[in-house]
Backbone of each chain as ProteinMPNN parsed JSONL, in Angstrom:
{"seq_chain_A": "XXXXXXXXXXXXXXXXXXXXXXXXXXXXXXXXXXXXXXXXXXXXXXXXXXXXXXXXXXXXXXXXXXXXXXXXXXXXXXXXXXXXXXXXXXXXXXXXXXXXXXXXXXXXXXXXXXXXXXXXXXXXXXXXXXXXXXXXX", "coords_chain_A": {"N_chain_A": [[0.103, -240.671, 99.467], [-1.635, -238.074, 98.208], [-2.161, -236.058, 95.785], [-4.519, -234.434, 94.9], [-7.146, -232.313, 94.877], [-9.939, -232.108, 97.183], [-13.052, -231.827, 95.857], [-15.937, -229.836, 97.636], [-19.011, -231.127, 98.871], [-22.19, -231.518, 97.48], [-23.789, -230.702, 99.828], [-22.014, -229.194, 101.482], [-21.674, -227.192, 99.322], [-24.295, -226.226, 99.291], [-25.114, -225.106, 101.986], [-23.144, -223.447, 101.88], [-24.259, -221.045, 101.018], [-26.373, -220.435, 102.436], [-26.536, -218.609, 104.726], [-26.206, -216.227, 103.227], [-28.809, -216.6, 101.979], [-30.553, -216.289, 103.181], [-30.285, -214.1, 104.264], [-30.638, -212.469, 102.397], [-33.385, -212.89, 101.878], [-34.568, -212.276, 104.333], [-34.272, -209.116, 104.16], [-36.422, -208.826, 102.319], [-38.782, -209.606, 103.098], [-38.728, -207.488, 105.541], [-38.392, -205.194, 103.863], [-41.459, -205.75, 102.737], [-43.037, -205.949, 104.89], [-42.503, -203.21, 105.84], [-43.652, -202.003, 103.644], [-46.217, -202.636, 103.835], [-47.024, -201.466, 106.596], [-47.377, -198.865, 105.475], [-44.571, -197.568, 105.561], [-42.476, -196.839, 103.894], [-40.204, -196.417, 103.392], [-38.595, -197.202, 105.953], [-38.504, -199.737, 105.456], [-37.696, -200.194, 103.081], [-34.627, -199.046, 103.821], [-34.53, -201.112, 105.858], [-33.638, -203.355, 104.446], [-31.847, -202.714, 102.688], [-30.021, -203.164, 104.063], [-30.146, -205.676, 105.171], [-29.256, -206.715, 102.715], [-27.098, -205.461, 101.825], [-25.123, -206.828, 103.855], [-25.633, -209.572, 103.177], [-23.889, -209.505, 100.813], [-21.627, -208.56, 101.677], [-20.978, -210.522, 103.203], [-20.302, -212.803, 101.265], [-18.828, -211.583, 99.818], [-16.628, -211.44, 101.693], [-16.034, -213.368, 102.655], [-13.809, -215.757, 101.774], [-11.886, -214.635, 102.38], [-11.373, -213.878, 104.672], [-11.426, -215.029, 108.046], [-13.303, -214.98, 110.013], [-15.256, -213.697, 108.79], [-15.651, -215.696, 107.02], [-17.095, -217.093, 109.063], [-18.952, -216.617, 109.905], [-20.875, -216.697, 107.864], [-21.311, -219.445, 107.979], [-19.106, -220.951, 106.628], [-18.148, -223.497, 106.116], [-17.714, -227.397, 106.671], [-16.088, -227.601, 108.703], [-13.967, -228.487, 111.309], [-12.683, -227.243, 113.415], [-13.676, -224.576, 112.962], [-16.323, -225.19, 113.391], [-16.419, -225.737, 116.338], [-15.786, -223.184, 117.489], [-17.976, -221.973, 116.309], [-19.687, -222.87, 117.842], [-18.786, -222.024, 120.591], [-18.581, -219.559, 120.211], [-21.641, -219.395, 120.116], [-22.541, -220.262, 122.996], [-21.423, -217.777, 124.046], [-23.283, -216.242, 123.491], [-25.298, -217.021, 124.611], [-24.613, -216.916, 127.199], [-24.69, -214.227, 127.514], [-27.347, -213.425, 127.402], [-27.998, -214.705, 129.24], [-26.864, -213.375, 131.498], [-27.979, -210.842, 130.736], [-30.858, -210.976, 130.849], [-31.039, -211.86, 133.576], [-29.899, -209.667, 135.126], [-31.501, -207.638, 134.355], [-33.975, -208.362, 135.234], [-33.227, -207.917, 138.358], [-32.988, -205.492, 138.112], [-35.312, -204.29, 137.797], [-36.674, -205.462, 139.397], [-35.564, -204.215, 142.484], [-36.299, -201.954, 141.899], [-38.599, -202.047, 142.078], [-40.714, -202.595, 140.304], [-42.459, -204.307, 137.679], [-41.455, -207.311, 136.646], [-41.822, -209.756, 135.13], [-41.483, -210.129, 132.535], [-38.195, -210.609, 132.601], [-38.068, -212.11, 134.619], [-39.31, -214.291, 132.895], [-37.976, -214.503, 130.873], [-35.223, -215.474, 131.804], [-35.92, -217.53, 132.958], [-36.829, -219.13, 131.011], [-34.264, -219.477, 129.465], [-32.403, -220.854, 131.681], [-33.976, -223.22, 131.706], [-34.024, -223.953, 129.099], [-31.01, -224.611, 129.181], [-31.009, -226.411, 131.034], [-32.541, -229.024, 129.789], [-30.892, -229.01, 127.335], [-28.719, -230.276, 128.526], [-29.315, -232.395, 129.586], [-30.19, -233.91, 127.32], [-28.393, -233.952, 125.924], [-26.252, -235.069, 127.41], [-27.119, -237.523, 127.719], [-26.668, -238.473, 124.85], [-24.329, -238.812, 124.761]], "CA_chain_A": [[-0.255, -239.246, 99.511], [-2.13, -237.806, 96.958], [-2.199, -234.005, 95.865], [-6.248, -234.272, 94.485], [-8.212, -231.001, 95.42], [-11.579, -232.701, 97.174], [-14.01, -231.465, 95.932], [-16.618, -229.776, 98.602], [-19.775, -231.778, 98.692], [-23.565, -230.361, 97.3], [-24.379, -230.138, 100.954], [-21.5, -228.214, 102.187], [-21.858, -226.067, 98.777], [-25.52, -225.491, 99.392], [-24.82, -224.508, 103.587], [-21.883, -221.798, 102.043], [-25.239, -219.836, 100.373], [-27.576, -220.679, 103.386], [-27.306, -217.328, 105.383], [-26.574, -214.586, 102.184], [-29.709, -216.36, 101.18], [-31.581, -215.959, 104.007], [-30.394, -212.235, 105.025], [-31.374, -211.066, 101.308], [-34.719, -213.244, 101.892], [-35.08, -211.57, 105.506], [-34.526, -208.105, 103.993], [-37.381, -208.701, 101.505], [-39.596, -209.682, 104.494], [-38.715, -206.085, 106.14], [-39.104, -204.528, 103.128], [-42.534, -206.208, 102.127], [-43.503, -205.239, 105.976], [-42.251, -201.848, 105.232], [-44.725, -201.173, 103.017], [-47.752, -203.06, 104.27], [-47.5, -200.408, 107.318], [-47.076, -197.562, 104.877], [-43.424, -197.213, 105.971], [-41.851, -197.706, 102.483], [-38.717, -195.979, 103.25], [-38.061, -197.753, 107.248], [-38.532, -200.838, 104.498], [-36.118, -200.021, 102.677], [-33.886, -199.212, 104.732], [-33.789, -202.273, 106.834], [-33.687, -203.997, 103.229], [-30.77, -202.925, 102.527], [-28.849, -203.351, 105.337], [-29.711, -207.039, 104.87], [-28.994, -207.009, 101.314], [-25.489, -205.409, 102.03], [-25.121, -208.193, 104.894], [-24.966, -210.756, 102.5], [-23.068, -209.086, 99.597], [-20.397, -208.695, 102.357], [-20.427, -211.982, 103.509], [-20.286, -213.647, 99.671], [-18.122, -210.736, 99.146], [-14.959, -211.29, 101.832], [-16.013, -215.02, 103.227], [-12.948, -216.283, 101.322], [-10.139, -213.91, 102.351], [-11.56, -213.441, 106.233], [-12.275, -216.495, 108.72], [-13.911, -214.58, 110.969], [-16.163, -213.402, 107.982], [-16.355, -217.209, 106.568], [-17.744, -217.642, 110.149], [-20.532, -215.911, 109.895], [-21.599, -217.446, 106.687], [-20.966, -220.768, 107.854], [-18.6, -221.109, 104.896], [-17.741, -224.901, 105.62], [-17.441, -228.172, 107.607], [-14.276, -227.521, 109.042], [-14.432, -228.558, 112.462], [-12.396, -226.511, 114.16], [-14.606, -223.598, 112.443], [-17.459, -225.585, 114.403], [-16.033, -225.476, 117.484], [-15.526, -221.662, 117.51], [-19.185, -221.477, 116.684], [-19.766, -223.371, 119.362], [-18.127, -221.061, 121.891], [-19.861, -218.117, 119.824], [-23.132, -219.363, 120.479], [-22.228, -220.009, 124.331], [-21.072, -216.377, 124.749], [-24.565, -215.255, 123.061], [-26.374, -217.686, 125.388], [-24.308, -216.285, 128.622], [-24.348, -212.597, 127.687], [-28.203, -212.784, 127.331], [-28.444, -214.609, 130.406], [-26.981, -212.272, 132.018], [-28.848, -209.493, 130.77], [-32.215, -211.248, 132.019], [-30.986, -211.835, 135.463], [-29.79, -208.322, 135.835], [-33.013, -207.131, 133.907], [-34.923, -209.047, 136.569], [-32.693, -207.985, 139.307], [-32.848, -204.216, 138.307], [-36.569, -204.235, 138.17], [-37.056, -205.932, 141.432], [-34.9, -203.032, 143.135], [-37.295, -200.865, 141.554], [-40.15, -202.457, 142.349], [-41.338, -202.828, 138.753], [-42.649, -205.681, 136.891], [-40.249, -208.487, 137.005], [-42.516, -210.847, 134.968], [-40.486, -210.619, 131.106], [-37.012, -210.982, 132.822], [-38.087, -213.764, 134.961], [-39.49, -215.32, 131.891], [-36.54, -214.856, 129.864], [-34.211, -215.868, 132.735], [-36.739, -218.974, 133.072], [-36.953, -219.723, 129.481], [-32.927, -219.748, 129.664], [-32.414, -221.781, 132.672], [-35.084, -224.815, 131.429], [-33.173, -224.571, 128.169], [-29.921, -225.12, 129.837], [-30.837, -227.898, 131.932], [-32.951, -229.592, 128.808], [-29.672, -229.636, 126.534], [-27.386, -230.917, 129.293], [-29.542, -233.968, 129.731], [-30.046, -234.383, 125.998], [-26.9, -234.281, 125.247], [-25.406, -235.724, 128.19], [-27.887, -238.769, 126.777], [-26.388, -238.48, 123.475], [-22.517, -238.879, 124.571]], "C_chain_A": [[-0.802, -238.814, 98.164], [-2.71, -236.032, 97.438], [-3.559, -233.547, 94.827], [-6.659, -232.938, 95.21], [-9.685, -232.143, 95.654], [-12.216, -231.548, 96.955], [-15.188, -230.905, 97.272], [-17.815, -230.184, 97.816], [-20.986, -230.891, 98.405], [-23.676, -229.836, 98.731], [-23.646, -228.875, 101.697], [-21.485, -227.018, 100.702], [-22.873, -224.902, 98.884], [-25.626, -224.662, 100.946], [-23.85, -223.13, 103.073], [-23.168, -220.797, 101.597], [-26.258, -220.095, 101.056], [-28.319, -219.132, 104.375], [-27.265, -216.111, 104.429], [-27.714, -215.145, 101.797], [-30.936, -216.247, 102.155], [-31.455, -214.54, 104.563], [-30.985, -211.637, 103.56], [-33.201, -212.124, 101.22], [-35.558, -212.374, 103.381], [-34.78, -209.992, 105.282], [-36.119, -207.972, 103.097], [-38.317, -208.766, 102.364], [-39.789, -208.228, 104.837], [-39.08, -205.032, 104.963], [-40.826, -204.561, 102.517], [-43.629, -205.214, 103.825], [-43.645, -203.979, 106.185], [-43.464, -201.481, 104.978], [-46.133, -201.445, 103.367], [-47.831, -201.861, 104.97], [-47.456, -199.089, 106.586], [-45.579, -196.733, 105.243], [-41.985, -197.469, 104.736], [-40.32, -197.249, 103.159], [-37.66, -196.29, 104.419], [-37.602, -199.071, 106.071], [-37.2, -201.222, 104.132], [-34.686, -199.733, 102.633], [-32.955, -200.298, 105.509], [-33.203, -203.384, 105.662], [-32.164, -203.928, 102.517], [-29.644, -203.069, 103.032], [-28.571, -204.863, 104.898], [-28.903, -207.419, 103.51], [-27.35, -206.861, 101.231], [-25.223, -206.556, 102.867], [-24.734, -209.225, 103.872], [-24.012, -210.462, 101.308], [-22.072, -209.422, 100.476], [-19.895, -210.055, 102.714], [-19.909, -212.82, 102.219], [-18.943, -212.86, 99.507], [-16.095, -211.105, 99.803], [-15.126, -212.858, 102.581], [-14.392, -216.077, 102.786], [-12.015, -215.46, 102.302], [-10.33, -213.549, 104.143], [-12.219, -214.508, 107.052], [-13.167, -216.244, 108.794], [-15.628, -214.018, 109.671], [-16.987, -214.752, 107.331], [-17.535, -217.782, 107.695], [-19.108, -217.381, 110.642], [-21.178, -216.324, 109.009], [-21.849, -219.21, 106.803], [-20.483, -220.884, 106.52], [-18.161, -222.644, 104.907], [-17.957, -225.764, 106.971], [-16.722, -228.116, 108.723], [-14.752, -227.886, 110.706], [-14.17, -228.106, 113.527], [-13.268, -225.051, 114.15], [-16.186, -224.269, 113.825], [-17.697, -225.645, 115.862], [-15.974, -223.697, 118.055], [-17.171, -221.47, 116.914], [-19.74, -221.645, 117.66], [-20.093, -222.613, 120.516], [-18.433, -220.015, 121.512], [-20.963, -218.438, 120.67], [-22.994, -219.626, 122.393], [-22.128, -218.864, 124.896], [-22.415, -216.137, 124.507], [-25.103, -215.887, 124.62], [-25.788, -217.05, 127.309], [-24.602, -215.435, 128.846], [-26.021, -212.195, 127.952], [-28.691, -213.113, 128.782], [-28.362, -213.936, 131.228], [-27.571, -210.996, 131.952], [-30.251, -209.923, 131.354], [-31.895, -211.361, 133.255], [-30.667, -210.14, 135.986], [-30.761, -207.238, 135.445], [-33.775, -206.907, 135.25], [-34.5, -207.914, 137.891], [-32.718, -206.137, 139.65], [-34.158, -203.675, 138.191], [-36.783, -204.419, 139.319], [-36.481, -204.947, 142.774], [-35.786, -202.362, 142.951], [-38.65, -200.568, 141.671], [-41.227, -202.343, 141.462], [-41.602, -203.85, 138.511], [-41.491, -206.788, 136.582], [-40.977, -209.548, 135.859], [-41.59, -210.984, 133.162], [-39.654, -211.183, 131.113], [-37.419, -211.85, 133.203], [-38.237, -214.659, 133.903], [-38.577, -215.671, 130.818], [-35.415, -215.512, 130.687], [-34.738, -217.864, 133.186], [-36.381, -220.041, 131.912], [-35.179, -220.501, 129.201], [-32.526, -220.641, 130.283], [-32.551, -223.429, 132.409], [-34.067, -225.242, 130.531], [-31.919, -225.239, 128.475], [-29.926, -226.493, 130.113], [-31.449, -229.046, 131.066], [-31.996, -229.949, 128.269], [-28.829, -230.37, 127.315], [-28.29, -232.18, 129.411], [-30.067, -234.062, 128.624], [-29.057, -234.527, 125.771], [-25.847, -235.088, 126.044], [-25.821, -237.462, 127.719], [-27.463, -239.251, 125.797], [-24.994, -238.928, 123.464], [-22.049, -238.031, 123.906]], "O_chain_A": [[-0.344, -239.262, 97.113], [-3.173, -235.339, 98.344], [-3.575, -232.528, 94.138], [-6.231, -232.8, 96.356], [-10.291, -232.765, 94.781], [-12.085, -230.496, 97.582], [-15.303, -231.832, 98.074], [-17.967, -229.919, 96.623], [-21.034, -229.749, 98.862], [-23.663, -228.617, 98.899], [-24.186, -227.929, 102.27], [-21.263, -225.86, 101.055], [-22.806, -223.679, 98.763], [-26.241, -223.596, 100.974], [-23.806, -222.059, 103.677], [-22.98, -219.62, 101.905], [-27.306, -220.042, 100.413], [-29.447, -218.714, 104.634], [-27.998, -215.137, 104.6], [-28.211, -214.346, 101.003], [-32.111, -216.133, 101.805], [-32.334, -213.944, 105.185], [-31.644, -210.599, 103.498], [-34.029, -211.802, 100.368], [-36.728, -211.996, 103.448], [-35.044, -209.368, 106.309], [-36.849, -207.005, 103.312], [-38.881, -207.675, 102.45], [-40.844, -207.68, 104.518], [-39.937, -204.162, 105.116], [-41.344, -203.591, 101.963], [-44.472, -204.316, 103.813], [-44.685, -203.507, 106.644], [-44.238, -200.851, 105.699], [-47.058, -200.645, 103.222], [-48.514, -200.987, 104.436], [-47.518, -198.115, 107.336], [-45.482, -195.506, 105.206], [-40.925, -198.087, 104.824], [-39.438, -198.096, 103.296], [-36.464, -196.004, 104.363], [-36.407, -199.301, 105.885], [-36.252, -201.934, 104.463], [-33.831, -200.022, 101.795], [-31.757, -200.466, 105.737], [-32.358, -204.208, 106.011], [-31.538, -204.839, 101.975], [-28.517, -203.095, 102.536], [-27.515, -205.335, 104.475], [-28.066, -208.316, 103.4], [-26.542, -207.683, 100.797], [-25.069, -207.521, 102.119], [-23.584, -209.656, 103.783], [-23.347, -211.418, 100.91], [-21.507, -210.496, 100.27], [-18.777, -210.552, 102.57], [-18.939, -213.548, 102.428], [-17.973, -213.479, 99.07], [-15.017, -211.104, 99.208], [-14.103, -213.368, 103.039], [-14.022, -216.998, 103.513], [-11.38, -216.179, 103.073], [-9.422, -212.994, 104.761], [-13.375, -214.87, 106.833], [-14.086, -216.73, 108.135], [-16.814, -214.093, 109.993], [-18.19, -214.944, 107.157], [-18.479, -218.539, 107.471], [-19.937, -217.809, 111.445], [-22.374, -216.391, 109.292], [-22.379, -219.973, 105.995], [-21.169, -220.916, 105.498], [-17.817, -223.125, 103.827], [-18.257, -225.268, 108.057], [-17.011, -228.801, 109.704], [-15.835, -227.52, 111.162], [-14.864, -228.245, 114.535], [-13.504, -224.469, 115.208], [-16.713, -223.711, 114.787], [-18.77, -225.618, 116.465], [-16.213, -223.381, 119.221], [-17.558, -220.375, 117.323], [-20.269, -220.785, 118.365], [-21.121, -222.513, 121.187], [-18.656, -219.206, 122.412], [-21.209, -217.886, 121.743], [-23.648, -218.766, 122.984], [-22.567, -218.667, 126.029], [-22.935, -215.705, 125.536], [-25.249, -215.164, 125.606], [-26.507, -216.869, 128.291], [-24.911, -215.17, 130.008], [-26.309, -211.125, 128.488], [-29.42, -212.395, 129.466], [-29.342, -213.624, 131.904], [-27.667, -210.2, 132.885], [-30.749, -209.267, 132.269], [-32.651, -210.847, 134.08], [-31.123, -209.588, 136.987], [-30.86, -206.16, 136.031], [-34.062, -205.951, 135.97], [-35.361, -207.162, 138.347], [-32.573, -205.564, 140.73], [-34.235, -202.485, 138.495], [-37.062, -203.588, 140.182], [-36.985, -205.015, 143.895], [-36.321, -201.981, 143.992], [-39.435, -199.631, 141.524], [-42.392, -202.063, 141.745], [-40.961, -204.683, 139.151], [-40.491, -206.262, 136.093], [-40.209, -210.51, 135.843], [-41.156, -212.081, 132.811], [-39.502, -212.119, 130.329], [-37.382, -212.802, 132.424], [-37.538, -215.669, 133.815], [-38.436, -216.683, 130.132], [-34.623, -216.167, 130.01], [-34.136, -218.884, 133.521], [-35.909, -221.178, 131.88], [-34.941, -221.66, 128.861], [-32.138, -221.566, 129.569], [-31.832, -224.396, 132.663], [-33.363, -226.243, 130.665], [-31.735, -226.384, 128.063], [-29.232, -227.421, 129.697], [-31.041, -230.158, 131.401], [-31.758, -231.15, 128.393], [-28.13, -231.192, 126.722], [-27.604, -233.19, 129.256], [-31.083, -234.663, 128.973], [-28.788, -235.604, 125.239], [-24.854, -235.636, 125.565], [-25.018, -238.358, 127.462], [-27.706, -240.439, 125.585], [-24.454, -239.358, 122.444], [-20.833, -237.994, 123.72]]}, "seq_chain_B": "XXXXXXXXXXXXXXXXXXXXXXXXXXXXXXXXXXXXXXXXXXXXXXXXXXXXXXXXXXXXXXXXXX", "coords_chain_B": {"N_chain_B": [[0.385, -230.106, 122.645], [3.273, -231.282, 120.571], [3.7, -231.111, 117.243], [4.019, -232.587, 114.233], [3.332, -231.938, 112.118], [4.027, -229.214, 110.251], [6.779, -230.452, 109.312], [5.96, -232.484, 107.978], [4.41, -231.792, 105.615], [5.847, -229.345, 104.402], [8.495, -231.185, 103.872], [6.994, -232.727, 101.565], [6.559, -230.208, 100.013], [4.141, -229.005, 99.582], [1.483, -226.517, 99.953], [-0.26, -224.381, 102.715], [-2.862, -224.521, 102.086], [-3.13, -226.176, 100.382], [-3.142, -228.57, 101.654], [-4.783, -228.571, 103.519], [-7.047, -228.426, 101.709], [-6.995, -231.069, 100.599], [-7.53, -232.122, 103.208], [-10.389, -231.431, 103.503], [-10.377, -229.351, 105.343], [-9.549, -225.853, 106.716], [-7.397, -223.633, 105.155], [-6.836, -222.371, 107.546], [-7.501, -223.975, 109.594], [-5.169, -225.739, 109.703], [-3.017, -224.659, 109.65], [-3.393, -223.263, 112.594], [-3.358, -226.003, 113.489], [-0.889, -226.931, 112.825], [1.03, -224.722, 114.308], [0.213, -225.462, 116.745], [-1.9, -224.208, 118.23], [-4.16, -225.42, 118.089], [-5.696, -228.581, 118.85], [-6.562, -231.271, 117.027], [-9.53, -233.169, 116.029], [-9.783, -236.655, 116.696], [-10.924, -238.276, 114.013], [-9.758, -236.328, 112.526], [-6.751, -236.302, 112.866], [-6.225, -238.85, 112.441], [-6.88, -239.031, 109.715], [-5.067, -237.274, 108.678], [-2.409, -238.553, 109.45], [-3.042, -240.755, 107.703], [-3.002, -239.497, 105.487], [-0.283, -238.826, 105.358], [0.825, -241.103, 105.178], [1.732, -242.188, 107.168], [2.087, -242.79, 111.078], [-0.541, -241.547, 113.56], [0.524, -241.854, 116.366], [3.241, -240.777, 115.255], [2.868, -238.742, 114.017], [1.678, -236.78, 115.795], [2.984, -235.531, 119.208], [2.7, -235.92, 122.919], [2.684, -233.658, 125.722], [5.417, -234.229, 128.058], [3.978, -234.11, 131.39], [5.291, -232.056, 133.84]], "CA_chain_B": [[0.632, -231.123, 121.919], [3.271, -230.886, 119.36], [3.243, -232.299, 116.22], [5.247, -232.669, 113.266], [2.49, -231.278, 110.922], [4.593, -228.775, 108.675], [7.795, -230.425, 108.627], [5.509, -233.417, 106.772], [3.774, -230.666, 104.642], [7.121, -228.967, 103.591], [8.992, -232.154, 102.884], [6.305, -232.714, 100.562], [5.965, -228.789, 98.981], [2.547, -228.283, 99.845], [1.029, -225.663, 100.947], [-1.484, -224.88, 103.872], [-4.163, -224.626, 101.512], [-3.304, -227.446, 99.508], [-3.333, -229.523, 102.645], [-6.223, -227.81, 103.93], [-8.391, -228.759, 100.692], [-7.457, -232.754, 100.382], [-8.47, -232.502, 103.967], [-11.729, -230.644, 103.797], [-10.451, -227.941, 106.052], [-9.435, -224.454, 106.073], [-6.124, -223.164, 105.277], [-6.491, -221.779, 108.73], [-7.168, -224.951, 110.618], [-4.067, -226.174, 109.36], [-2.254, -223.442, 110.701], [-3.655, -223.793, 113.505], [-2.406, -227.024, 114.088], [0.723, -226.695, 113.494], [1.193, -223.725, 115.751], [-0.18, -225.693, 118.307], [-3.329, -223.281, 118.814], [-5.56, -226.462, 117.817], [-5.551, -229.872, 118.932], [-7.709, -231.704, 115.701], [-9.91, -234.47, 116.888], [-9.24, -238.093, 116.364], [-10.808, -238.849, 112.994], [-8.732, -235.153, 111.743], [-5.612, -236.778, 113.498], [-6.429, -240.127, 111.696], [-6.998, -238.403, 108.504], [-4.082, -236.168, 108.442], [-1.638, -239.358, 109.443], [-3.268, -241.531, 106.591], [-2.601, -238.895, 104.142], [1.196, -238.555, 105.04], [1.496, -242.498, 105.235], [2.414, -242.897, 108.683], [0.926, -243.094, 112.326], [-0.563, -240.782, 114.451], [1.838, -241.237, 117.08], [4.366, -240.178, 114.721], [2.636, -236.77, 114.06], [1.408, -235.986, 117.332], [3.311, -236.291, 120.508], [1.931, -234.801, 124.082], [4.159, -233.498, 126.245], [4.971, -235.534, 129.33], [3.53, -233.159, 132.668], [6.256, -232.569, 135.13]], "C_chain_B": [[1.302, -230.987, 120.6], [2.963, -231.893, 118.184], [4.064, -232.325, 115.103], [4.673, -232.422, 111.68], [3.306, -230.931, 109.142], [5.945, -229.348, 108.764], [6.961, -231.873, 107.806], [5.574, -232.556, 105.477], [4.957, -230.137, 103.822], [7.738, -229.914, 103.001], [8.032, -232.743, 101.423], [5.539, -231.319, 99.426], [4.92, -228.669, 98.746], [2.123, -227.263, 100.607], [-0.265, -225.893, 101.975], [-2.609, -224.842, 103.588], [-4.103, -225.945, 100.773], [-3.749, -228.388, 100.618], [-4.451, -229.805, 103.111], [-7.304, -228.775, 102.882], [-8.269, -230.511, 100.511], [-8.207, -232.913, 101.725], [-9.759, -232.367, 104.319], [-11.737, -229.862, 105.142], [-9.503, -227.183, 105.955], [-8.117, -224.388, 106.275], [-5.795, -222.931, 106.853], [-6.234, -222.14, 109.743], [-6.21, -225.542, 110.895], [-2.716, -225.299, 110.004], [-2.256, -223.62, 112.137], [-3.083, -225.146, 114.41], [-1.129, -227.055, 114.541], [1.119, -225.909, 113.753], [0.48, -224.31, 116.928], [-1.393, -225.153, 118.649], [-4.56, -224.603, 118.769], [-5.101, -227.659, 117.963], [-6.516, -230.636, 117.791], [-8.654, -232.84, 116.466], [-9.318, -235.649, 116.66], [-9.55, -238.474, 114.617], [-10.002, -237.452, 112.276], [-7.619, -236.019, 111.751], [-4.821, -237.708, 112.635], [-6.447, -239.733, 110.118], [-5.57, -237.649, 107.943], [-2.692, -237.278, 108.531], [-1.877, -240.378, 108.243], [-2.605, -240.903, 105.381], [-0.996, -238.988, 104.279], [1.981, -239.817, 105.129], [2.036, -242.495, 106.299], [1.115, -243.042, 109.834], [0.603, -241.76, 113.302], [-0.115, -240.142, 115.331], [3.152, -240.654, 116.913], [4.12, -238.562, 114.162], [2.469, -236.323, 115.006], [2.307, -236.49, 118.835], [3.029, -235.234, 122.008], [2.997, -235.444, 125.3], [4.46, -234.025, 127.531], [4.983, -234.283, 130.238], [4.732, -233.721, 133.519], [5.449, -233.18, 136.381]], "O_chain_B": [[0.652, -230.706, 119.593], [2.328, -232.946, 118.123], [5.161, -231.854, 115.403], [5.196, -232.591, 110.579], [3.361, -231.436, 108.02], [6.654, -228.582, 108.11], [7.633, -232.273, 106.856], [6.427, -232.562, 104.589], [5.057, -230.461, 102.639], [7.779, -229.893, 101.771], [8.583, -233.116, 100.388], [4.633, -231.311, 98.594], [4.575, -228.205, 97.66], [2.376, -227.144, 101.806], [-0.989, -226.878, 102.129], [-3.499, -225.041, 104.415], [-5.091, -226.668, 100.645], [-4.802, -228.997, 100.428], [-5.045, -230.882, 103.168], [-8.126, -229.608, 103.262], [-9.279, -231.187, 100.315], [-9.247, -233.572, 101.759], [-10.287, -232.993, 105.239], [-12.711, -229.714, 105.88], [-8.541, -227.5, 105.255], [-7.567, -224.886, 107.257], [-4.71, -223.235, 107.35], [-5.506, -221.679, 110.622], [-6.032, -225.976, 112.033], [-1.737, -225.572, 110.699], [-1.304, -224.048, 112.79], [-2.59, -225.236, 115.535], [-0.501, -227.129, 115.597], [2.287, -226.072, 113.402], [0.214, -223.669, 117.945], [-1.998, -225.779, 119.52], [-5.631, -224.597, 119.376], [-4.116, -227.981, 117.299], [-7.647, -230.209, 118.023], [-8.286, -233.274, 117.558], [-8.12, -235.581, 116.382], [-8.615, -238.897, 113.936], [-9.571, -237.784, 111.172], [-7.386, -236.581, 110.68], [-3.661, -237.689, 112.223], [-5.791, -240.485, 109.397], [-5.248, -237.603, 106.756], [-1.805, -236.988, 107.729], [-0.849, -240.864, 107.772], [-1.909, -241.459, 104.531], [-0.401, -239.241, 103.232], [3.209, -239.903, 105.159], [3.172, -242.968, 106.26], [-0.091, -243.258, 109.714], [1.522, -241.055, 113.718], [-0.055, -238.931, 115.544], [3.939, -240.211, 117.749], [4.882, -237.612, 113.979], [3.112, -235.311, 115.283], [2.234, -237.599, 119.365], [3.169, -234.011, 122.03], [3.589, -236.464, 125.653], [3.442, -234.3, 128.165], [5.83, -233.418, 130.013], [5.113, -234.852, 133.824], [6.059, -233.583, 137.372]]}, "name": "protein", "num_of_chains": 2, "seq": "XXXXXXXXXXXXXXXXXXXXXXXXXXXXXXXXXXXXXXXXXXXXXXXXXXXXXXXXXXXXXXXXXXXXXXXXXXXXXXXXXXXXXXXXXXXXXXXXXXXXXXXXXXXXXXXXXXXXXXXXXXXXXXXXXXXXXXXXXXXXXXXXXXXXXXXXXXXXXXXXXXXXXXXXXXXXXXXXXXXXXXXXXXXXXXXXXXXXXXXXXXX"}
């Protein structure tokens, strides 16, 4: 037994500063967009939303899983698993909103052609990963 | 599946972060375990029995189904 602190590796150091550095790179975006349309102050706005976004995350990632979890703050693999089953709920919740998109257009006798395509787009993907991955073991 | 996690951990006065960090995971997973909420995989399992010098089957045991 040995009572060593490992070290976390460059890769998992450089992954803990992957999304504060992409939400204060995707506020600069909105802000840069901002102003192209002459909208300096929507800009800046959305700019700092992101900018807070990652302060917060850097800020309580240590002292809150659920906050580490959003940052991807590590390997951990139980952490990976629970993204996992995040990204599953996203991928259910939207399916369901395209099918009942679809489904509440088509009652209405409206255009149907986005939802189907998002309900499509969904679907393919589905059945694509399950035989990639079923491939993969 | 229980396991015999923290009475290793305690006989050895570590905490669930210390544990946590030789293993490269989170105070929380560790917890986790040993409350039962998390089964670890095999190389965790394997990892977590290496470190306390014994065997797997001596940390983990699953419970026999009536």
């Amino acid at each position: 037994m040995s009572r060593t602190r490992t070290r976390p590796s460059l890769k998992n150091r450089m992954r803990r500063w992957q999304v504060p550095v992409l939400s204060v790179l995707l506020g600069l975006v909105f802000l840069l967009a901002g102003a192209a349309r002459g909208r300096v102050g929507l800009g800046l706005a959305m700019a700092t939303i992101m900018f807070g976004y990652a302060a917060f995350l850097v800020a309580f990632s240590r002292s809150n899983e659920a906050v580490a979890l959003l940052r991807e703050d590590s390997a951990d693999e139980r952490r990976a698993q629970i993204q996992l089953r995040a990204n599953a709920m996203v991928g259910n919740v939207l399916i369901l909103v395209a099918v009942g998109g679809f489904l509440i257009q088509f009652l209405r006798e409206e255009d149907t052609a986005i939802w189907a395509a998002l309900a499509a787009i969904g679907g393919v993907t589905y059945m694509v990963s399950a035989l990639v991955f079923s491939r993969r073991g | 599946m229980r396991n015999t996690v923290r009475e290793l951990r305690l006989a050895r006065a570590l905490s669930q972060s210390e544990l946590g960090a030789a293993l490269a995971v989170s105070r929380q997973t560790i917890n986790a375990i040993e409350t039962g909420r998390y089964s670890p995989s095999l190389p965790l399992a394997i990892k977590l029995a290496r470190y306390f010098r014994t065997t797997v089957e001596e940390v983990f045991h699953v419970e026999d189904e009536d």
